[in-house]
mmCIF file of the protein (N, C-alpha, C, O) and its ligand, coordinates in Angstrom:
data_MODEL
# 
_entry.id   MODEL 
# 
loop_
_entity.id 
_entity.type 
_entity.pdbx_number_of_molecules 
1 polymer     1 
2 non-polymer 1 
# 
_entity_poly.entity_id                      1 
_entity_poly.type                           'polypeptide(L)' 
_entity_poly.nstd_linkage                   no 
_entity_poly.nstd_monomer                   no 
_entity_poly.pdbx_seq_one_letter_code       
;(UNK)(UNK)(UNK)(UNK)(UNK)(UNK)(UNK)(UNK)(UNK)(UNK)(UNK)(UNK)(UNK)(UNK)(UNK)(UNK)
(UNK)(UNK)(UNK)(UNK)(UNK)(UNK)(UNK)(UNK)(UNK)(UNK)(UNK)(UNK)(UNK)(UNK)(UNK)(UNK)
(UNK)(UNK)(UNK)(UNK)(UNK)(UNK)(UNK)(UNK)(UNK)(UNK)(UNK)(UNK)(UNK)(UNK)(UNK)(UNK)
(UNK)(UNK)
;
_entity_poly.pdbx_seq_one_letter_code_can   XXXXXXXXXXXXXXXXXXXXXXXXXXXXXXXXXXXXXXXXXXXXXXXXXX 
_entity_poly.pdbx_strand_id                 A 
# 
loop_
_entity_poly_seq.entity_id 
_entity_poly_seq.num 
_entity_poly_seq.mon_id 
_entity_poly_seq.hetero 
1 1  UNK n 
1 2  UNK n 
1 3  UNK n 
1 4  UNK n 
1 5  UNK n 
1 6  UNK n 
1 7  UNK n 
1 8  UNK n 
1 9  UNK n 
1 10 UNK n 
1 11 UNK n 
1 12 UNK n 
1 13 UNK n 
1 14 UNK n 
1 15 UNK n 
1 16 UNK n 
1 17 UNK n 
1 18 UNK n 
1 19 UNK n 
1 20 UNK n 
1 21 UNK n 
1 22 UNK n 
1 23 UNK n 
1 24 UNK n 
1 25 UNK n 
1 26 UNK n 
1 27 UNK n 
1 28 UNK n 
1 29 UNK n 
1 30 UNK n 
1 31 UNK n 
1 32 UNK n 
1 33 UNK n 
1 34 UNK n 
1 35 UNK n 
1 36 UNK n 
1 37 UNK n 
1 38 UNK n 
1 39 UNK n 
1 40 UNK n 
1 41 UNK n 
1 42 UNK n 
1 43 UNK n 
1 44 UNK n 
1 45 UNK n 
1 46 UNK n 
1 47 UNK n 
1 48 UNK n 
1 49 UNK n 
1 50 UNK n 
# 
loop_
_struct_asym.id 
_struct_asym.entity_id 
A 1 
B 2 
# 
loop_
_chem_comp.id 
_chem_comp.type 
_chem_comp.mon_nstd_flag 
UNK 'L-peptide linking' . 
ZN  non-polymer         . 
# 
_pdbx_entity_nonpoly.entity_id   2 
_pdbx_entity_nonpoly.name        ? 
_pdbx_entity_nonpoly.comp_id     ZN 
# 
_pdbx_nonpoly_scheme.asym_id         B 
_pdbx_nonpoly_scheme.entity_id       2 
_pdbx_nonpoly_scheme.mon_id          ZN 
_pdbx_nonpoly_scheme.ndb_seq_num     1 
_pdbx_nonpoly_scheme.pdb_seq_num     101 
_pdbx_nonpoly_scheme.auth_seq_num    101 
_pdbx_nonpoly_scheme.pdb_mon_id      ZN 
_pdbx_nonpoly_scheme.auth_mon_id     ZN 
_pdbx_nonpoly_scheme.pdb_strand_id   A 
_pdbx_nonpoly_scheme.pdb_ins_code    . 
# 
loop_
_atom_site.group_PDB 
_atom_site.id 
_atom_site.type_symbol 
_atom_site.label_atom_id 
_atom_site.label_alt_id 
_atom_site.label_comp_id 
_atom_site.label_asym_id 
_atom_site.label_entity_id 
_atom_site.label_seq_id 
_atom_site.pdbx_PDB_ins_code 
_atom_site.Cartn_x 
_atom_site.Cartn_y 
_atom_site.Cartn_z 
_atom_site.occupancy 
_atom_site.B_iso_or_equiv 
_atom_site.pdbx_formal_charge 
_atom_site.auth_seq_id 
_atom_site.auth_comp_id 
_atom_site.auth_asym_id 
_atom_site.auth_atom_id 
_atom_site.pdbx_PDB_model_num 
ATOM   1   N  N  . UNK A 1 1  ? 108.103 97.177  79.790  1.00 0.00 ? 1   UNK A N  1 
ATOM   2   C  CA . UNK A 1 1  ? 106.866 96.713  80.402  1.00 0.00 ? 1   UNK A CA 1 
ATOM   3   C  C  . UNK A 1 1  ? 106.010 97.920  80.763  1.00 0.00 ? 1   UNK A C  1 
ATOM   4   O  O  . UNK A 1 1  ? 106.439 99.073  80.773  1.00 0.00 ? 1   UNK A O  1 
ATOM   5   N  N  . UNK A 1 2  ? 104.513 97.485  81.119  1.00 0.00 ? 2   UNK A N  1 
ATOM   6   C  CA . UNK A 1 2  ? 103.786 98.767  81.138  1.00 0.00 ? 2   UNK A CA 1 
ATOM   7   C  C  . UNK A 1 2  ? 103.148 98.998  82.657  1.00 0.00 ? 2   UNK A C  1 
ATOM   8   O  O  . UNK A 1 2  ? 102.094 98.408  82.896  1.00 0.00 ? 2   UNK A O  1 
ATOM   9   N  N  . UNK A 1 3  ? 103.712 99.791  83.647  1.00 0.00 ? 3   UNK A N  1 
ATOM   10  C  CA . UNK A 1 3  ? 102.385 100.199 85.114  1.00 0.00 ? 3   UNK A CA 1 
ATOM   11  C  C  . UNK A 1 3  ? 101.197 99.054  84.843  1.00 0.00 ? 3   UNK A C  1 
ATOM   12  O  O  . UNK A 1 3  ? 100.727 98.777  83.740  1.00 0.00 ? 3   UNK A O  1 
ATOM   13  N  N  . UNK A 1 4  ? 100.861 98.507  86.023  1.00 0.00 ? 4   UNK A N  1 
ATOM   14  C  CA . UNK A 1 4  ? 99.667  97.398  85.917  1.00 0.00 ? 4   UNK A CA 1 
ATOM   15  C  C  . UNK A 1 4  ? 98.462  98.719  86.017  1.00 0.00 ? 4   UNK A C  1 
ATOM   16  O  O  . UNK A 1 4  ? 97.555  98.742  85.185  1.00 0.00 ? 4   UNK A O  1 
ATOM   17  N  N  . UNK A 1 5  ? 98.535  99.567  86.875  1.00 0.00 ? 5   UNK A N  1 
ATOM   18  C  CA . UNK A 1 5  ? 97.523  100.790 86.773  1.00 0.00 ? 5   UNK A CA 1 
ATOM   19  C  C  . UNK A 1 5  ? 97.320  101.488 86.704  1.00 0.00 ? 5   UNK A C  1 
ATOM   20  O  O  . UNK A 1 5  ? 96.349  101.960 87.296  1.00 0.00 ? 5   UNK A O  1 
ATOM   21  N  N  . UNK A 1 6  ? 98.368  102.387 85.614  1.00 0.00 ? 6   UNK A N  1 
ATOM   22  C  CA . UNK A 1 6  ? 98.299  103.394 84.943  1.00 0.00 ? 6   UNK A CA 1 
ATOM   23  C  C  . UNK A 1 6  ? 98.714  103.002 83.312  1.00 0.00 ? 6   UNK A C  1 
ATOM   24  O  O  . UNK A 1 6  ? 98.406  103.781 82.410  1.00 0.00 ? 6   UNK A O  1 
ATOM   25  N  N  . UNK A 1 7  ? 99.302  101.965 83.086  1.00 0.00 ? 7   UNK A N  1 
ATOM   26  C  CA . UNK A 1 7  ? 99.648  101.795 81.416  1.00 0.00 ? 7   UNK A CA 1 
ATOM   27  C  C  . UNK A 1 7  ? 100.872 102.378 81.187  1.00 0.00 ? 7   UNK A C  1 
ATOM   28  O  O  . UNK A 1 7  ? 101.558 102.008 80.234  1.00 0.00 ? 7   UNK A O  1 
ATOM   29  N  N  . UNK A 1 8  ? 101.255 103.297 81.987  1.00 0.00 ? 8   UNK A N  1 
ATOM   30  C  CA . UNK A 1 8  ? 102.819 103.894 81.524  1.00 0.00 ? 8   UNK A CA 1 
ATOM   31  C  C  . UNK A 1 8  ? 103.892 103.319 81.584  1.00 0.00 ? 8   UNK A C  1 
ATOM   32  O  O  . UNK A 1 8  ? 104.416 102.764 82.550  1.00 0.00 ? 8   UNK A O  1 
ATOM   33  N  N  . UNK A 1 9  ? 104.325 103.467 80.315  1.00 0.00 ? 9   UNK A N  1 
ATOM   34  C  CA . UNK A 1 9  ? 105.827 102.187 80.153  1.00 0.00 ? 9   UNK A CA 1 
ATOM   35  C  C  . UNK A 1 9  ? 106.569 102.708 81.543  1.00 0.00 ? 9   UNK A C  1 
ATOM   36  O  O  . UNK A 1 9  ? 106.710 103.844 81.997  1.00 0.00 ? 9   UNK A O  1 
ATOM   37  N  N  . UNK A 1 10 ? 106.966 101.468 82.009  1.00 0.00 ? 10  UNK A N  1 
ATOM   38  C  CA . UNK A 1 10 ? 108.324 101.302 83.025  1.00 0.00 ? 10  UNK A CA 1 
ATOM   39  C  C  . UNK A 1 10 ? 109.039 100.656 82.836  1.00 0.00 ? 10  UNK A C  1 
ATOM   40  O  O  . UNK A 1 10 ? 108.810 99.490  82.514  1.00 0.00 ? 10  UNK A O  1 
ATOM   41  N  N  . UNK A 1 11 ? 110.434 101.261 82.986  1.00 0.00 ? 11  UNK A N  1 
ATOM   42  C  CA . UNK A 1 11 ? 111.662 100.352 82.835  1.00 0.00 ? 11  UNK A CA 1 
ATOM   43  C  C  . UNK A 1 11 ? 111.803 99.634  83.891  1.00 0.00 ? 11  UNK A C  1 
ATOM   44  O  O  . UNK A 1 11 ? 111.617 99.935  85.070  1.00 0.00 ? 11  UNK A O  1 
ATOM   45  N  N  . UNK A 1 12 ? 112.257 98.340  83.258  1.00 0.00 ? 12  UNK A N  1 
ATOM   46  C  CA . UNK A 1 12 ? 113.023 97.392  84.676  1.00 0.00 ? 12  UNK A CA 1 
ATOM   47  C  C  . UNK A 1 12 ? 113.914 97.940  85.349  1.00 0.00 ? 12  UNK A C  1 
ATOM   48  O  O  . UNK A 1 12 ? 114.190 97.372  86.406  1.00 0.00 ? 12  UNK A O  1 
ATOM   49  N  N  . UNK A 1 13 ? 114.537 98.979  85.068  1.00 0.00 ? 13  UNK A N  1 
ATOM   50  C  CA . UNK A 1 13 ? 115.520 99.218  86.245  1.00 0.00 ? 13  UNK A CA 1 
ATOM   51  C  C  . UNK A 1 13 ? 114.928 100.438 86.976  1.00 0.00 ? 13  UNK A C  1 
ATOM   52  O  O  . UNK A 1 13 ? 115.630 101.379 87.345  1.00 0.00 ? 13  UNK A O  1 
ATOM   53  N  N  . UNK A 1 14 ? 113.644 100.370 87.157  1.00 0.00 ? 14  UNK A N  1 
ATOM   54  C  CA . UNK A 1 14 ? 113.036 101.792 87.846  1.00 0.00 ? 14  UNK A CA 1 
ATOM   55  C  C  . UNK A 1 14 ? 112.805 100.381 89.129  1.00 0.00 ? 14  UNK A C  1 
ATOM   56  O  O  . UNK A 1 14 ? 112.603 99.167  89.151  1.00 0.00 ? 14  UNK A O  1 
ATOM   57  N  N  . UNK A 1 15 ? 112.991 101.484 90.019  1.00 0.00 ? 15  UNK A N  1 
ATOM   58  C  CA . UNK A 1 15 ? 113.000 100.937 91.676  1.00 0.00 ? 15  UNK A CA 1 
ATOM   59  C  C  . UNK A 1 15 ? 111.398 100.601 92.022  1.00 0.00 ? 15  UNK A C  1 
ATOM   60  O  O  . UNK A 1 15 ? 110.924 99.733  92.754  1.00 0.00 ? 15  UNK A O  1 
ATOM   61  N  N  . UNK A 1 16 ? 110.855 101.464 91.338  1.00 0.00 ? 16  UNK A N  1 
ATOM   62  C  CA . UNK A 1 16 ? 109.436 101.078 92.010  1.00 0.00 ? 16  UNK A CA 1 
ATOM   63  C  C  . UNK A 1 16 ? 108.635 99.960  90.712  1.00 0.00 ? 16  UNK A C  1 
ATOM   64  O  O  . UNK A 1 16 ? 107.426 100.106 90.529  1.00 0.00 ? 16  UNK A O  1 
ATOM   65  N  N  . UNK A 1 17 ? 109.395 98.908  89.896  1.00 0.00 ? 17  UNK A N  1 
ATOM   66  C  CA . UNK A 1 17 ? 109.113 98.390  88.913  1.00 0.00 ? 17  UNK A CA 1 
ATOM   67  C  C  . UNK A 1 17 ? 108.059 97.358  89.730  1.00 0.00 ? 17  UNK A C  1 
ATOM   68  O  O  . UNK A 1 17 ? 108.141 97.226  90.951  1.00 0.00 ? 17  UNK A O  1 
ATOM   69  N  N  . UNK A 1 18 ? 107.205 96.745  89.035  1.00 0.00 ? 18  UNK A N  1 
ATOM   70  C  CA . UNK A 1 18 ? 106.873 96.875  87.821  1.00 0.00 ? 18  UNK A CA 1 
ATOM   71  C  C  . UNK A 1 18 ? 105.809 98.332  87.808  1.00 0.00 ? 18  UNK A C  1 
ATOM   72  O  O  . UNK A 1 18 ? 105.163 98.589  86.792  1.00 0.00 ? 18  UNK A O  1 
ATOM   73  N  N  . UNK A 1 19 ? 105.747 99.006  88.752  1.00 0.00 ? 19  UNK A N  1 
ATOM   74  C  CA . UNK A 1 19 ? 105.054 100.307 88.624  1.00 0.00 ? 19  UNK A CA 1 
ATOM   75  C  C  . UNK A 1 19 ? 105.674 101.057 88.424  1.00 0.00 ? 19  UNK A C  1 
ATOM   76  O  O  . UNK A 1 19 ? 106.878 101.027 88.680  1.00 0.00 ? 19  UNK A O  1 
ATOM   77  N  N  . UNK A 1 20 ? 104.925 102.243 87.759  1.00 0.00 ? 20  UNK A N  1 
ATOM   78  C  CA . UNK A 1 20 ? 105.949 103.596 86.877  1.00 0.00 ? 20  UNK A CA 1 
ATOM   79  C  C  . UNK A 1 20 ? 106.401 104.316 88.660  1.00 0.00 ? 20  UNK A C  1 
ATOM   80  O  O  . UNK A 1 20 ? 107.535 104.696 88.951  1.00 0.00 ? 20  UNK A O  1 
ATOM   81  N  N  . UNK A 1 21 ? 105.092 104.348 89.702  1.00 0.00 ? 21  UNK A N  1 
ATOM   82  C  CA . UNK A 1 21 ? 105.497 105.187 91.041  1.00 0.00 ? 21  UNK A CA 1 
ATOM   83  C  C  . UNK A 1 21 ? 105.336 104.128 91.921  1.00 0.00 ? 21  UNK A C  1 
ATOM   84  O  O  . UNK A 1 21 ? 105.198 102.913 91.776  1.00 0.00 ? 21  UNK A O  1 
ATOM   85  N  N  . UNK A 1 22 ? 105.399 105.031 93.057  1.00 0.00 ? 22  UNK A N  1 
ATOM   86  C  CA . UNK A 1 22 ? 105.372 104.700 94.295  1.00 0.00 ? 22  UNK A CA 1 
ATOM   87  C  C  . UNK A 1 22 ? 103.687 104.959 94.365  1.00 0.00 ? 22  UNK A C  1 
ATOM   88  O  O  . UNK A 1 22 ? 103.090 104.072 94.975  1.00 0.00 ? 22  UNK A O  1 
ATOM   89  N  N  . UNK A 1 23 ? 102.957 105.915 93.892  1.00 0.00 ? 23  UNK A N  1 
ATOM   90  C  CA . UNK A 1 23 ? 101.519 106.404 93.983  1.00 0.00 ? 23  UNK A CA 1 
ATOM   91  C  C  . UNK A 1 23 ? 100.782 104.864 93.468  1.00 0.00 ? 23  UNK A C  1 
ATOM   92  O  O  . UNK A 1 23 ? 99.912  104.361 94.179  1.00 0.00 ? 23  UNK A O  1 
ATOM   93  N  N  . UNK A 1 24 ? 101.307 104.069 91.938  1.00 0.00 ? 24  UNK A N  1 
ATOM   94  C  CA . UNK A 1 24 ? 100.609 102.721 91.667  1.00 0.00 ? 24  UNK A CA 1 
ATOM   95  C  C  . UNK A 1 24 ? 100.914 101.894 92.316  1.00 0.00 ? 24  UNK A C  1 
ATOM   96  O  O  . UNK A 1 24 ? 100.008 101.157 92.705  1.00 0.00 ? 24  UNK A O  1 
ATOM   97  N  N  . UNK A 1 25 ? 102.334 101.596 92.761  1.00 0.00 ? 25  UNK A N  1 
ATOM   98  C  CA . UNK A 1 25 ? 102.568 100.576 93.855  1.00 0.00 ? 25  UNK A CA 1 
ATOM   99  C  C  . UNK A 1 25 ? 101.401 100.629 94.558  1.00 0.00 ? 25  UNK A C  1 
ATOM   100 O  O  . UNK A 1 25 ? 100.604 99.723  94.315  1.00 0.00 ? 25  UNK A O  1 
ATOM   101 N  N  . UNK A 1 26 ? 101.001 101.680 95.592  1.00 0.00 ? 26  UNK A N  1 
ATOM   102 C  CA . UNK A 1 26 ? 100.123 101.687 96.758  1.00 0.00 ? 26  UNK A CA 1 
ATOM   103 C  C  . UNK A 1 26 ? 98.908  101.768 96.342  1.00 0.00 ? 26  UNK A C  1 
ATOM   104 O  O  . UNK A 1 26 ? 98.035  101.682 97.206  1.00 0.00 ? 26  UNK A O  1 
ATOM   105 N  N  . UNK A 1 27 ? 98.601  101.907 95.284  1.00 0.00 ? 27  UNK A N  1 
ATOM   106 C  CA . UNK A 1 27 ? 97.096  101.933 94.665  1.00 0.00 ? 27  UNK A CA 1 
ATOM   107 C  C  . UNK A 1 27 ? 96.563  100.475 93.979  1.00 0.00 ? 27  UNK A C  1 
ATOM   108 O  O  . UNK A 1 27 ? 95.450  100.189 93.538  1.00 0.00 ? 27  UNK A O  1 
ATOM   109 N  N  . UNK A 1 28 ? 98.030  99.521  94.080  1.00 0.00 ? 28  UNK A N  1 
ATOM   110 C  CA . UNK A 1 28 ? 98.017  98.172  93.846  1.00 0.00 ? 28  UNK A CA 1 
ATOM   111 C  C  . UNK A 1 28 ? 97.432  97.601  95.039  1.00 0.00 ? 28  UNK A C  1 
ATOM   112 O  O  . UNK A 1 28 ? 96.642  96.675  95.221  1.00 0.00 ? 28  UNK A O  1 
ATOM   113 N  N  . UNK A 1 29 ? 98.015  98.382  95.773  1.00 0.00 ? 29  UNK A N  1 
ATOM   114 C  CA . UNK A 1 29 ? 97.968  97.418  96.923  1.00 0.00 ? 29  UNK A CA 1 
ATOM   115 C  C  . UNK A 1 29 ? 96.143  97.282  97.604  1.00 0.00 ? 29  UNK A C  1 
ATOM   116 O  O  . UNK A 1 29 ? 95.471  96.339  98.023  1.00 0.00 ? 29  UNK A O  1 
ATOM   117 N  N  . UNK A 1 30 ? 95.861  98.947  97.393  1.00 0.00 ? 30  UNK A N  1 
ATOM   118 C  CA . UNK A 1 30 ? 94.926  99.169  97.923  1.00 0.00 ? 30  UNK A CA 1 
ATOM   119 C  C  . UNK A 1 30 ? 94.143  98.535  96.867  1.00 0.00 ? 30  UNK A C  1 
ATOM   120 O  O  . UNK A 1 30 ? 92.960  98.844  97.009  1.00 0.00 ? 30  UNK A O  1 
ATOM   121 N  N  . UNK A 1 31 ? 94.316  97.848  95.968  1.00 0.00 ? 31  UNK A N  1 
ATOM   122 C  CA . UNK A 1 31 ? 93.126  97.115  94.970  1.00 0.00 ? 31  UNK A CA 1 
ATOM   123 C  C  . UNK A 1 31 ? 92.853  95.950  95.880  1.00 0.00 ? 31  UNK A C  1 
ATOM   124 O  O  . UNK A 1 31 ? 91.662  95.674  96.029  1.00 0.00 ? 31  UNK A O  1 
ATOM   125 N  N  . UNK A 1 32 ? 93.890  95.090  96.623  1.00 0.00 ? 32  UNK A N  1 
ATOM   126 C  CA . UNK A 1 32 ? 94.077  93.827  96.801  1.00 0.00 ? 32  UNK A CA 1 
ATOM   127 C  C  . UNK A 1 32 ? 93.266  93.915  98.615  1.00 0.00 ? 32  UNK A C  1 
ATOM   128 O  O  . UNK A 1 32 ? 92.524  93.114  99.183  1.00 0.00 ? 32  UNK A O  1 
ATOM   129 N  N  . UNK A 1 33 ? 93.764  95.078  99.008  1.00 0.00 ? 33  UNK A N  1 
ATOM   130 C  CA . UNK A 1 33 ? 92.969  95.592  100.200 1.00 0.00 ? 33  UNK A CA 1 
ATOM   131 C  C  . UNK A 1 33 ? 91.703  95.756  100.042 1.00 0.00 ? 33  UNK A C  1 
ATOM   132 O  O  . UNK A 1 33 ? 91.085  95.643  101.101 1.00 0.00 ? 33  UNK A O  1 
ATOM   133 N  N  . UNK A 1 34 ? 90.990  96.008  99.019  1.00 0.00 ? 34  UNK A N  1 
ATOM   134 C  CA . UNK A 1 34 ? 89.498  96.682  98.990  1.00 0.00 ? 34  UNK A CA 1 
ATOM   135 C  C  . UNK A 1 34 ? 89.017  95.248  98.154  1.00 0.00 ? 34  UNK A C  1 
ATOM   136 O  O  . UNK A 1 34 ? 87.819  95.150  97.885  1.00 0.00 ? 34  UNK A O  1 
ATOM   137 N  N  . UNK A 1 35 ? 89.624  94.527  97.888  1.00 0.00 ? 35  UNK A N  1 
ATOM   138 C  CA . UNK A 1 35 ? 89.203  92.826  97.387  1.00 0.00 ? 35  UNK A CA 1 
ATOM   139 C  C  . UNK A 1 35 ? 88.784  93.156  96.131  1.00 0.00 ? 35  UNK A C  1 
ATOM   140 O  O  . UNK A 1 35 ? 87.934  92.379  95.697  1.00 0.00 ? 35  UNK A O  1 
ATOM   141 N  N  . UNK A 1 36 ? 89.173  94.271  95.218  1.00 0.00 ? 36  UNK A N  1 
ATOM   142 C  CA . UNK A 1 36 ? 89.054  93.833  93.769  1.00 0.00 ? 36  UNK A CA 1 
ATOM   143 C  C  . UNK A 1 36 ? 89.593  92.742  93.303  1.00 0.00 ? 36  UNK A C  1 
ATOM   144 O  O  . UNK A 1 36 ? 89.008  92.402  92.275  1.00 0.00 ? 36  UNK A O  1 
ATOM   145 N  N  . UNK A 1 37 ? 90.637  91.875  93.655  1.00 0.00 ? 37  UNK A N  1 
ATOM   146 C  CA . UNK A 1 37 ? 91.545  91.112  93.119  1.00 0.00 ? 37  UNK A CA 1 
ATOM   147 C  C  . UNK A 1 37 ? 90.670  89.838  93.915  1.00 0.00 ? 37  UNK A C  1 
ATOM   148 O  O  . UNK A 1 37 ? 90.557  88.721  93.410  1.00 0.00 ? 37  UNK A O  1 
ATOM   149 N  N  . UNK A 1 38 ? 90.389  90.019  94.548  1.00 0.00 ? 38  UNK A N  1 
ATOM   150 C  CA . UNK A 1 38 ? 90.158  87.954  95.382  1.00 0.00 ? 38  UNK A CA 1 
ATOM   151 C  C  . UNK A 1 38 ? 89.275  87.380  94.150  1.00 0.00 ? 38  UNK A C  1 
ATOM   152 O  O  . UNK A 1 38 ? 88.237  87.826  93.663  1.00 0.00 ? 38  UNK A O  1 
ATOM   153 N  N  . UNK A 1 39 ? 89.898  86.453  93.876  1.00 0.00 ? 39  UNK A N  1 
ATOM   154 C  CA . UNK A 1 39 ? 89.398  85.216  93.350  1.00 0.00 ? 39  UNK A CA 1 
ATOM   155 C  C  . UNK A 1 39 ? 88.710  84.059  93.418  1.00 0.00 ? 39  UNK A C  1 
ATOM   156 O  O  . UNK A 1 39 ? 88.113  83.328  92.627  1.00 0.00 ? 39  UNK A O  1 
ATOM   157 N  N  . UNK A 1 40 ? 89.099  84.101  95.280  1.00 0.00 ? 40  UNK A N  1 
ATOM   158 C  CA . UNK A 1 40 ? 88.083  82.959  95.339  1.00 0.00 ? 40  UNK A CA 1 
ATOM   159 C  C  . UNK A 1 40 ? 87.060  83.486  96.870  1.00 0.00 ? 40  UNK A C  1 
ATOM   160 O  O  . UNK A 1 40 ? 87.383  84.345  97.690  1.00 0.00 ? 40  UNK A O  1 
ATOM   161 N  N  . UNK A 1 41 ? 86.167  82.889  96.861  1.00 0.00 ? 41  UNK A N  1 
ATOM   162 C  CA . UNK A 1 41 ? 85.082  82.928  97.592  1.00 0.00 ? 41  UNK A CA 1 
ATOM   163 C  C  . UNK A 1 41 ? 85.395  82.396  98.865  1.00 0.00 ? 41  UNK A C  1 
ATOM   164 O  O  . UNK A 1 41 ? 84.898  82.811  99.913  1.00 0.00 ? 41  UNK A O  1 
ATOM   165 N  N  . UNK A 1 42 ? 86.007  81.714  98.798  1.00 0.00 ? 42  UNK A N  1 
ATOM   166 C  CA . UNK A 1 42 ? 86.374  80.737  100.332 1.00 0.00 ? 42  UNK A CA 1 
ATOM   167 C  C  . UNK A 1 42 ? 86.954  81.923  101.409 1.00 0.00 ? 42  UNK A C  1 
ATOM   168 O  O  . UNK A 1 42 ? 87.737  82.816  101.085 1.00 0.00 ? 42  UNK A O  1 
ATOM   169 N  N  . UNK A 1 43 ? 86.452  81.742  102.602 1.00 0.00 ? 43  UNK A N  1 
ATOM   170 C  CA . UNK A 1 43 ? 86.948  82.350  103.334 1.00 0.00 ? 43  UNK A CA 1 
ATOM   171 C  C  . UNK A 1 43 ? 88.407  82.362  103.878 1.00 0.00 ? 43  UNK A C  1 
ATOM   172 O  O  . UNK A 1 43 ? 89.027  81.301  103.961 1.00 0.00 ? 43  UNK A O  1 
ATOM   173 N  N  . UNK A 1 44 ? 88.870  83.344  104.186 1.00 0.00 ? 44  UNK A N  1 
ATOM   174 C  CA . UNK A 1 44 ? 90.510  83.085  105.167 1.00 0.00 ? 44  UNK A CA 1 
ATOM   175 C  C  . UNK A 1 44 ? 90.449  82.623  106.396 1.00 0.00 ? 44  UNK A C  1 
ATOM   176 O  O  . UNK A 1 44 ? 89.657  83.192  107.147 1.00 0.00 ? 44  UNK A O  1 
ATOM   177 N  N  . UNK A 1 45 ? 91.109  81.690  106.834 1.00 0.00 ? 45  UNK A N  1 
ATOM   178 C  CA . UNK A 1 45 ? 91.363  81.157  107.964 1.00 0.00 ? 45  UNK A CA 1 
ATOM   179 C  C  . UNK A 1 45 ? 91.218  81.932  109.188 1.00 0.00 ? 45  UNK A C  1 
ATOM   180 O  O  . UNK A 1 45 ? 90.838  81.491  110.273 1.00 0.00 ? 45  UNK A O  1 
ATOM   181 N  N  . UNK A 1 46 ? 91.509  82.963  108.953 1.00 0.00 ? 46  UNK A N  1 
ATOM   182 C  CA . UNK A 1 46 ? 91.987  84.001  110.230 1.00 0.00 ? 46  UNK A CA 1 
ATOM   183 C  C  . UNK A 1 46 ? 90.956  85.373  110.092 1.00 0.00 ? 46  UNK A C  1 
ATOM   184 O  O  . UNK A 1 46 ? 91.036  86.430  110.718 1.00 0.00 ? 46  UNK A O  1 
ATOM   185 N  N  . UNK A 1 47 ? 89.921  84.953  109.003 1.00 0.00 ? 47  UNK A N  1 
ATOM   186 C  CA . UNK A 1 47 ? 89.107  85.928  108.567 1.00 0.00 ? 47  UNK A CA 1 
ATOM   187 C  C  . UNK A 1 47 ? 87.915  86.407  110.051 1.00 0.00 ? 47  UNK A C  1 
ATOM   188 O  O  . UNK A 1 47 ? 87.454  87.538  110.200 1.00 0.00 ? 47  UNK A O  1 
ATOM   189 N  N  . UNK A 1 48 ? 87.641  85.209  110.982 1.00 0.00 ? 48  UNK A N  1 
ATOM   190 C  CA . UNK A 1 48 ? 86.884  85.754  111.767 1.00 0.00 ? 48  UNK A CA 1 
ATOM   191 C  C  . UNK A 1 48 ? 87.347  85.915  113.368 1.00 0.00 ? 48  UNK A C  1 
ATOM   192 O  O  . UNK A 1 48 ? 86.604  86.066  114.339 1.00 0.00 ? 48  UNK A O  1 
ATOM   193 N  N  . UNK A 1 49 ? 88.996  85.824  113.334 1.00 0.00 ? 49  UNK A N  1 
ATOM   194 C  CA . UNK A 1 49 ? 89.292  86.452  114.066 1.00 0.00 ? 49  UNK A CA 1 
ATOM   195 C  C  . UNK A 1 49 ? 89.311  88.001  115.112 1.00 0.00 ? 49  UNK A C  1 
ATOM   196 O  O  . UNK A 1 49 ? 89.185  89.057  114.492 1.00 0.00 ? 49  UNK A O  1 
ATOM   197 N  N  . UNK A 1 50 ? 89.421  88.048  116.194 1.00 0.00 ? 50  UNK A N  1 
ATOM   198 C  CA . UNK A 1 50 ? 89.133  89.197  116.641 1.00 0.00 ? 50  UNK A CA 1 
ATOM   199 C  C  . UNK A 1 50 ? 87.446  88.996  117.134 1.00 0.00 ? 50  UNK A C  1 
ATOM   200 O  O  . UNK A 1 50 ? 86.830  89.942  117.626 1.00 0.00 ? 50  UNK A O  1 
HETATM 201 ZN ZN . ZN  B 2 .  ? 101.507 103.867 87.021  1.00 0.00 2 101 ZN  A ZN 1 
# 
C-alpha cells in the first residue's frame, strides 16, 4: 500500500501503517484539523461551544 501523503510504499507491518512515518501520520491529522477533509457543511453540535 502507498502513504496517503507522501505516495511512499508502506508495508503493513510498519507500525505507523497506513503511513510510511510518524511525520504523515501527524500531517494527516493536521489535514482533518485545518478542515481540508470535511465534507459536509453542517455544523458540529458542539461547534459553538465555549
Ligand atoms: Zn508518507
Amino acid at each position: 500500500m502507498k502513504c496517503p501523503i507522501c505516495h511512499k510504499a508502506v508495508q503493513l507491518s510498519d507500525p505507523e501503517s497506513p503511513f510510511c512515518s510518524e511525520r504523515c501520520r501527524l500531517l494527516d491529522l493536521g489535514n482533518w484539523a485545518s478542515g481540508n477533509y470535511i465534507l459536509s457543511t453542517e455544523p458540529l453540535d458542539h461547534a459553538d461551544e465555549a
